[in-house]
N, C-alpha and C positions, 0 to 999 in steps of 0.2 A: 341704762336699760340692757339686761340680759339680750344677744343673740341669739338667735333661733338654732343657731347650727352649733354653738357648744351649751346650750341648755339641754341638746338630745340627750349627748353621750350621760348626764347629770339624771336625764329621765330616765334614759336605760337601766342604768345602775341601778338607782330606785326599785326601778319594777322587776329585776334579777333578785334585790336582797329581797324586798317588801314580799314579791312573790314565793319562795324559799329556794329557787332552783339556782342559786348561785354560779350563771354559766349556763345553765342547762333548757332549751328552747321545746316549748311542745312542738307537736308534730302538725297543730296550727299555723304556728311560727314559722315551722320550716317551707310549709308551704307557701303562705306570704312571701317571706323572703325571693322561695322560687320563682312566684308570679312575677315581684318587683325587678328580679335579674333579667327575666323573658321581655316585662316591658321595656326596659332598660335599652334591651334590646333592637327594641322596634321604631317608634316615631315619638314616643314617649320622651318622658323627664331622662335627661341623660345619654338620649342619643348622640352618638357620634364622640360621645366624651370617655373613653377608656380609660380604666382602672389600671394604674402601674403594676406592675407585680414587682415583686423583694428584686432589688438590683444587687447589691451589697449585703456582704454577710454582718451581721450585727451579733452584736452582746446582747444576753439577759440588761435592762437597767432599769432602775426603781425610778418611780414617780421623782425624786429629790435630783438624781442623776438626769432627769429631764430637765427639770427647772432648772437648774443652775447652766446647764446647754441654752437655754429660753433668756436664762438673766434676768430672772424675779422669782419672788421669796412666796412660794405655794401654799396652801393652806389646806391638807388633806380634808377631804368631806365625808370620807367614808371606808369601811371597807368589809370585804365579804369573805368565806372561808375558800376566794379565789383570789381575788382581786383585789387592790388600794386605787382612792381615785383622789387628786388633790387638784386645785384652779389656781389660776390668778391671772392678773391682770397686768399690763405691760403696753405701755405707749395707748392705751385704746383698743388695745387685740387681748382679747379674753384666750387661754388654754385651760386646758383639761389634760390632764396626765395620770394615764393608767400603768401599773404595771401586774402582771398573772403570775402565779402560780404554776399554770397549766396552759399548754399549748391550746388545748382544745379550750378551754373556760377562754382563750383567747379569741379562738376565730368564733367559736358561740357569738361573744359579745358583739364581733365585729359584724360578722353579719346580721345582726337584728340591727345594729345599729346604723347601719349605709340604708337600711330602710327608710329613716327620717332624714336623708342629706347628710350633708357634713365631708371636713375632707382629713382625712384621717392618714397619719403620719408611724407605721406599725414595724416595729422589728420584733426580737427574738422573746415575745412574751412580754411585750409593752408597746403601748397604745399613747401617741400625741392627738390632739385632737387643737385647731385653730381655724382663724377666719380666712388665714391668705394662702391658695394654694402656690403662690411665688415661693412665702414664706415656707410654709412646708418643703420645698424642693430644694431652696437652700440647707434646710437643717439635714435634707435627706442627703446630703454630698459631706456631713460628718456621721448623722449619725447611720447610714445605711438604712436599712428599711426599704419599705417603699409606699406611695400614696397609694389608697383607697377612698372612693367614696365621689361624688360628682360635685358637691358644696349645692346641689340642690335638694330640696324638699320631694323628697319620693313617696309619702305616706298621702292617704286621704282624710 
């Protein structure tokens, strides 16, 4: 059975290509987003659980340049005139591995997508996405970045 927390990054994409804004959030969106940060905030989903910010300077690296850091053979799902998104699987831990184009088509993504949970693993125009925030922190001590997101469901 798929998880909840990397089927998002898989729906996000979806609804970025499906929709045509590749990257690009209406001004619905953004407000969402800001409501979610404010409750985030307060006593809500994700209280008291803070978002890393980039500790380490990172490379651009492609989807492929993730997986083989992960140590299994991905299988691209998709891609948009921003972004490539490829999965797989590994001991029982599903990833999601994006890599952009565009800074901006980057933090877009990121932020609609910490909307639905999830813990997000982001350097310099590329997006990890898995189930163990452990795991994530270990990747982040090669590959820089830094973690986003609470590994909780923030949407209604």
């Amino acid at each position: 059975m798929t998880r909840p927390s990397v089927l998002v990054p898989c729906l996000v994409a979806a609804v970025l290509a499906v929709g045509g804004c590749a990257g690009e959030l209406t001004e619905r969106d953004r407000q969402a987003a800001a409501a979610y940060n404010d409750h985030r905030g307060g006593s809500g989903h994700g209280a008291g659980t803070p978002t890393t910010a980039a500790a380490l300077p990172s490379e651009p690296l492609t989807w492929r340049q993730l997986a083989h850091t992960v140590g299994c053979q991905a299988t691209l799902q998709g891609h948009t005139s921003d972004f490539r998104q490829a999965s797989c699987v590994k001991d029982g831990d599903a990833f999601v591995f994006l890599d952009f184009d565009t800074a901006r088509g980057q933090r877009d993504w990121l932020e609609y997508a910490v909307l639905y949970g999830g813990i997000y693993l982001s350097g310099d125009r590329w997006v990890l996405s898995g189930d163990s925030r452990e795991y994530m922190e270990s990747l982040r001590e090669e590959l820089g970045g830094g973690i986003e997101g609470t590994g909780e469901h923030g949407g209604s």
